[in-house]
N, C-alpha and C positions, 0 to 999 in steps of 0.2 A: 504494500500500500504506500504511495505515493505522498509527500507533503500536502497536497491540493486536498487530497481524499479527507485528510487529516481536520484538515480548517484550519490548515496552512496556509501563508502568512494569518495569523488572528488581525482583524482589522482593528485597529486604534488611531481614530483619526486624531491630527493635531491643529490647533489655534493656526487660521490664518493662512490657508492652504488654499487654493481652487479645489472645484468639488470636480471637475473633469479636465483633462490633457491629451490635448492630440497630437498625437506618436505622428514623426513626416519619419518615414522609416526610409535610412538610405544605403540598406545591403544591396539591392540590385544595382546601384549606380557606384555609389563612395566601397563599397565593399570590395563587387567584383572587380572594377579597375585597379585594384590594388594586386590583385593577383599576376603571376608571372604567369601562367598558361591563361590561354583565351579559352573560354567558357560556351560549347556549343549554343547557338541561340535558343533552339529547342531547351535544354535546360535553363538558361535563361527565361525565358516565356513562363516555364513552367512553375520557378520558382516567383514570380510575381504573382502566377494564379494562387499558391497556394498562400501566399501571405495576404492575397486578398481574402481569403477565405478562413483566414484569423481571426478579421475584426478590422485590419485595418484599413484607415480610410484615405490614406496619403503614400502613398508610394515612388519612389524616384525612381524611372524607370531606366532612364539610360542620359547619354551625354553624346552631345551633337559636335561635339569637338573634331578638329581636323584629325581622321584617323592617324594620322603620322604621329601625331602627340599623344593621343590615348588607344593604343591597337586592340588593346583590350573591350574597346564599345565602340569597334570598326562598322557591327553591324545594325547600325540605330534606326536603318530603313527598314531593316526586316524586324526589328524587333517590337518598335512601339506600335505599328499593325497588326500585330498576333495577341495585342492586349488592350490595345485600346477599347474591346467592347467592354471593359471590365465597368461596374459601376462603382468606382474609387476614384479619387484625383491621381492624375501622376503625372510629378512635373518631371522637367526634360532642363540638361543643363543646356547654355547655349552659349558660346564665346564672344560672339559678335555678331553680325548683321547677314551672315552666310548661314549661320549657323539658326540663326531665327529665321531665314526663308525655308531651311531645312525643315524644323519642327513644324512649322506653320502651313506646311503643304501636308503634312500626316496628319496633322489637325487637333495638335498640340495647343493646351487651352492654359496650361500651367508651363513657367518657363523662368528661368535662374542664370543671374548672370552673377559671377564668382570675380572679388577686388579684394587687394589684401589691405592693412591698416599699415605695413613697414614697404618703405621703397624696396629694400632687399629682395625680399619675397617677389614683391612684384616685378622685378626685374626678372628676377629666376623661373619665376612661373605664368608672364605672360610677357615678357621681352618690353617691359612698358613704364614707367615708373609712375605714382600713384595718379597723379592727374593725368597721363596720357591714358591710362585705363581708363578712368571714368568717363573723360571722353571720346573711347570707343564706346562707351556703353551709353552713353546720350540717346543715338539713335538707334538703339538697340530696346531702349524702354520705351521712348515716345513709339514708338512702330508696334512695337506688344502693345501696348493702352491702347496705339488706335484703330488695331481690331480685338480689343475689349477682353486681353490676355492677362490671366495675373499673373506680377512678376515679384519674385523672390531674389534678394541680396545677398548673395553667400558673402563674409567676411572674415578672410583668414590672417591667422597672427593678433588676434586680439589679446592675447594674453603673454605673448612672449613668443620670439623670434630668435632662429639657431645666430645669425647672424647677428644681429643688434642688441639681443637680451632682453631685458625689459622691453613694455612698449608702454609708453603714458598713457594715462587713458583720456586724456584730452585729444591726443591723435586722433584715440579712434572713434571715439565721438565726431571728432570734424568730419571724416571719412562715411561715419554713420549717417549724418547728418545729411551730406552732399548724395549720396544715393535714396534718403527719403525724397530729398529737394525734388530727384530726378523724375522722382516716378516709380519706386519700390512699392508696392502693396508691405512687404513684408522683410523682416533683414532675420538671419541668423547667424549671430555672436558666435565664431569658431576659435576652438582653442584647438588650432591645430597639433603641437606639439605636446599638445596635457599639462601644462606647467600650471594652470591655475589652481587656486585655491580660494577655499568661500566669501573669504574676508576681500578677496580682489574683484570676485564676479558682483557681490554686492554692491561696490563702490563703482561699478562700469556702468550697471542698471539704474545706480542713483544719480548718476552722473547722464546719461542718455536721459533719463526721466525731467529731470531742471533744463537739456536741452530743446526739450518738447517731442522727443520719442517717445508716441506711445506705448506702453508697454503691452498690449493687445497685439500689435506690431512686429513685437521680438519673440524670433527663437534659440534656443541653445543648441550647439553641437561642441559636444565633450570627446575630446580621446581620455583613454583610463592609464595612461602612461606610467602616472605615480599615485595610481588608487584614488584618484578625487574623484572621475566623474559623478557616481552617485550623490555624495556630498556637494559636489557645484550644483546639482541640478536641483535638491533639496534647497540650497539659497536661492537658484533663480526663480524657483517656487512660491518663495517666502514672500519674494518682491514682484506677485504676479504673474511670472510668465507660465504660458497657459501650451505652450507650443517645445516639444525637445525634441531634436534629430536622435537616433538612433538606427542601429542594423541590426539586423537578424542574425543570432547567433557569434555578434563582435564581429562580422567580419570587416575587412581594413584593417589599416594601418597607417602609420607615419613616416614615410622614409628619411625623416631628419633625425631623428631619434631610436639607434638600436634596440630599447628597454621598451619603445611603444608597445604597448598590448593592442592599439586598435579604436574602431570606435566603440564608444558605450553599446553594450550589449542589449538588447530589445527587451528580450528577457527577466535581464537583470533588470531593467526601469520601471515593467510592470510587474515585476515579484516586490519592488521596495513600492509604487503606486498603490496596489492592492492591499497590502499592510497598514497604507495610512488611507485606506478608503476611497481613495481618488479614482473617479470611472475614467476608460480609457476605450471601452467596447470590445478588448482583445481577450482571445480565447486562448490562456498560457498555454492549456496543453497542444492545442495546434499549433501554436505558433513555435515550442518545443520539437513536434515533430519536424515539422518544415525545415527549421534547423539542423535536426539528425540529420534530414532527408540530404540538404546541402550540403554537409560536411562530407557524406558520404561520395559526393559528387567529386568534392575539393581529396580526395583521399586523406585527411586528416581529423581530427576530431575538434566540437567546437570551443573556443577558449572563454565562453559563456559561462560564468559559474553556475548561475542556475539551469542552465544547460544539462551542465554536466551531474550537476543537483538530484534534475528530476528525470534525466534518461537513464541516468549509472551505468554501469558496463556496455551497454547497448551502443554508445555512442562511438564507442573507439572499435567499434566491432563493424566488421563489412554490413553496411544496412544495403537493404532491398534501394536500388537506385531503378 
């Protein structure tokens, strides 16, 4: 018998909490392109249906990026048509103004364009430094808005940078700030390398909030690098945010940081949700299998603790792919 079977987690909600959070789950996009082998699209496809068939209602299905840059979601013509009939949202990353005619002929209705808060990064990750990215992304969100697209604001390096270290949080407020000006529906706070901690994500959200970002607006994406994400996302909780990125079964990772473990596990977010009563619509034990089912796929086992929790042995073992 299983923890769940149990009345596992006991629910105990606490002061000051949202009563619901919706999970933007991003194993199918931030996961899989972290991988060195490319991922049949057939099981691609398949692992989206079946995380639709969790609960959840936000899915990132893939990245429209120049395949030369991500080989890994070379196949985003064939992919978001074998799932688009799904009824979930599923946004689609997009780099610029090629990359949003791409989407927008499959008939992509959610769509993210990805800026970092330290020039470094964005040198290294889109050949651009902070304001020549933003304005590539100008006409990249007015063209989303003016065929009535929502767009999302990836923002990486919010909390710390391999190169630069710290990053103020005035930076990234300015940066935040200049992508709401644009046209973002929505921004999600990345701690790409894990480096934060509660006391820094608190002081980012109080700080965006006096800037007049609302917090309805923001979401978190946590790597578990040095064991905070749950803790970060428990503060961003505190201070309203209603919205956390996560993947299925941890998968990803951080290629700056050898000790990353990845992103925040799905699993693990609704095992610690459910405990403090917070609805989320996901169905752990399916969304459990799903995970087995993937891992099986990736030939390894998932590094989800509650994964590992509530499949036991099963998981490291040849599952039925």
């Amino acid at each position: 018998m299983n923890a769940p079977e149990l009345g596992l987690p006991m629910t105990v909600p606490a002061d000051g909490l949202p009563a619901r959070v919706r999970i933007h789950e991003v194993g199918a996009r931030d996961g899989l392109q972290n991988e060195k082998a490319v991922v049949p699209v057939a099981v691609k496809a398949e692992f989206v249906r079946r995380l639709a068939g969790t609960g959840l209602t936000t899915i990132e299905a893939t990245s429209f990026v120049h395949p030369k840059w991500v080989p890994q979601l070379a196949d985003a013509e064939e992919l978001f048509p074998a799932v688009a009939d799904l009824p979930v949202e599923l946004p689609v990353l997009v780099p610029n103004e090629r990359g949003l005619d791409r989407a927008l002929a499959l008939g992509a209705r959610r769509v993210a364009v990805f800026a970092s808060a330290t020039e470094s990064f964005s040198k290294a990750n889109l050949n651009r430094t902070v304001d020549e990215a933003l304005a590539m992304f100008e006409p990249v969100v007015a063209r989303a808005k003016d065929a009535e697209v929502h767009v999302r604001g990836y923002l990486s390096m919010c909390f710390g940078d391999p190169w630069e270290g710290a990053v103020p949080v005035g930076q990234v407020v300015k940066v935040c700030r200049a992508l709401m000006d644009m046209g973002c529906d929505e921004l999600s706070l990345g701690d790409t390398i894990g480096v934060a901690t509660p006391g820094h994500v608190g002081a980012l959200l109080t700080s965006l909030t006096d800037a007049g970002v609302p917090v309805d607006a923001l979401g978190v994406h946590f790597h578990d690098t040095y064991g905070q994400a749950l803790a970060n996302t428990y503060e961003a909780l505190r201070h309203g945010v209603t919205t956390v990125d996560s993947s299925a079964g941890g998968l990803g990772g951080c290629p700056y940081a050898k000790s990353a473990t990845g992103n925040l596990a799905t699993e693990d977010l609704v095992w610690m949700l459910r405990g403090l009563g917070i609805d989320t619509g996901v169905d752990l034990g399916s969304l459990v299998a799903t995970s087995v089912w993937m891992a099986a796929h990736l030939g390894r086992p998932s590094p989800s603790r509650t994964v590992r929790a509530l499949a036991g042995p099963a998981d490291d073992s040849d599952q039925e792919k």
